[in-house]
C-alpha positions, 0 to 999 in steps of 0.5 A: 236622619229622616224617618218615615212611619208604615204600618207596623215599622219605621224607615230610618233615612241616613246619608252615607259617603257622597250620595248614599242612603241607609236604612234602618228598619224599626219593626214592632210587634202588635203590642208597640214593643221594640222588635227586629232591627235591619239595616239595609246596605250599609255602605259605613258603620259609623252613620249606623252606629249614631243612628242606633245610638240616638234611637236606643237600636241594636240591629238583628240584621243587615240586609243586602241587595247586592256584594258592591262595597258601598252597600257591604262595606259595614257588613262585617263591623256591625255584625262584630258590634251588635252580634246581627245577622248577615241576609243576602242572595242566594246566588251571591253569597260567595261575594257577600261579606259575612252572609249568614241567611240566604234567600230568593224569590221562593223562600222570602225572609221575615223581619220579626213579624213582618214578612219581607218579600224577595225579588230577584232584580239581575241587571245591575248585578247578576245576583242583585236582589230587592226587598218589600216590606208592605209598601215599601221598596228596598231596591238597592241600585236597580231602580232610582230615582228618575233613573236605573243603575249601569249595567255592570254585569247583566244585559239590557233584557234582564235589566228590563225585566227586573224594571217591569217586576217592580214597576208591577208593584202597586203605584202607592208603593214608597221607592227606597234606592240606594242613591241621591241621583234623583236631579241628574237622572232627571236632567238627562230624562228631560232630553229623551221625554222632553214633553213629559208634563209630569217629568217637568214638574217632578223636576221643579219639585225635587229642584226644590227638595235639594234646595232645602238639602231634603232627600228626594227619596222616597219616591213612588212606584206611580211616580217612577211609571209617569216619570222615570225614562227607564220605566217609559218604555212601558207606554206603548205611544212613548215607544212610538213616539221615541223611536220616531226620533231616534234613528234605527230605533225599533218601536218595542219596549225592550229596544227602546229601553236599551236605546236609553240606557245606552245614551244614558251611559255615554251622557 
């Protein structure tokens, strides 16, 4: 477990499965007392159990960015153990597991005394969504890093625009995806942004990271912009100089963007 301070609240790192995070948010009050505890996506209960264990937690509640099972699965088991409540999109709550509160872009969520602001990121899914919290991002699967998640059940258009509301987020913004895949996002974004100076020294840097078995998330918002393929797009001379080389390619963002995605998902 990794922890990581904001103002007014806590971000609880915990690894799950093969490669996922958790997160446990620990907010308080104005007066440091304990206050509202949500899990973010928890694929398992038992890393949720030892954490709130360990940290003497009760989650209020378990907030999910999308109905995939390795980010609903616990849903139901920590809603029996601790009595929390279930949030999720509006426009998926028939596939999210014991949802009890539903939201969207207009009604936003509070988090004790934090207000959470909900985006709604189709892409991924089609009723995926993304929470800030402050300066931080909880972005499930649509934004890692180095990298964006497969186009399951949305177009290449919508994932565009879902990337683009969040790359809008200010560049200090803390990037909490649900997914370690930082180094093979990197691996293959070498290839489409070989000359990226950037890009290579990310790659050192996270190399390294993994080599002491550290998280390379939380990323950045600023860090995705100058690194990320998937974000890359936004620069008008990486578009240029990407369709330069990628035969029948057209220079505008939308079009590269789905070029990279497609070479991604056939790496």
């Amino acid at each position: 477990m990794w922890s990581y301070r904001h103002a007014g609240f806590t971000v609880h790192q915990l690894p799950a499965l093969n490669d996922n995070y958790i997160y446990l948010i620990e907010s308080q009050d104005h007066q440091g007392k304990e206050g509202a505890v949500a899990v973010i996506d928890p694929a398992e209960a038992a890393p949720v159990e030892a954490a709130c264990s360990e940290l003497g937690l009760s989650p209020t509640h378990v907030l999910n960015t999308h109905h995939h099972w390795d980010h609903t699965g616990a849903n139901l088991k920590l809603k029996e153990r601790y009595g929390c409540q279930i949030v999720g999109a509006r426009s998926d709550a028939a596939r999210i597991p014991g949802i009890d509160i539903m939201v969207d872009e207009d009604s936003g969520f509070t988090l004790g005394s934090l207000p959470v602001r909900v985006l709604e990121v189709p892409g991924h899914t089609r009723g995926h969504i993304a929470y800030v919290i402050a300066d931080a991002l909880f972005c499930g699967d649509t934004l890692f890093g180095g990298g964006c998640g497969r186009l399951f059940e949305g177009s290449p258009a919508q994932m565009w625009e879902s990337l683009q509301k969040l790359a809008r987020l200010p560049a200090a913004t803390r990037v909490y995806c649900a997914h370690e895949y930082t180094l093979s996002n990197l691996r293959f974004a070498r290839t489409v942004d070989a000359d990226n100076p950037a890009l290579a020294e990310r790659i050192s840097r996270d190399t390294r990271t993994r080599m002491d078995n550290m998280p390379t998330i939380p990323s950045t918002i600023g860090l995705e912009l100058a690194t990320n393929p998937f974000l890359r797009p936004l620069s008008p001379s990486f578009c240029t100089a990407y369709a330069a080389t990628a035969a029948g390619t057209a220079g505008e963002a939308l079009a590269v963007f789905t070029d990279i995605r497609t070479r991604k998902d056939r790496a």
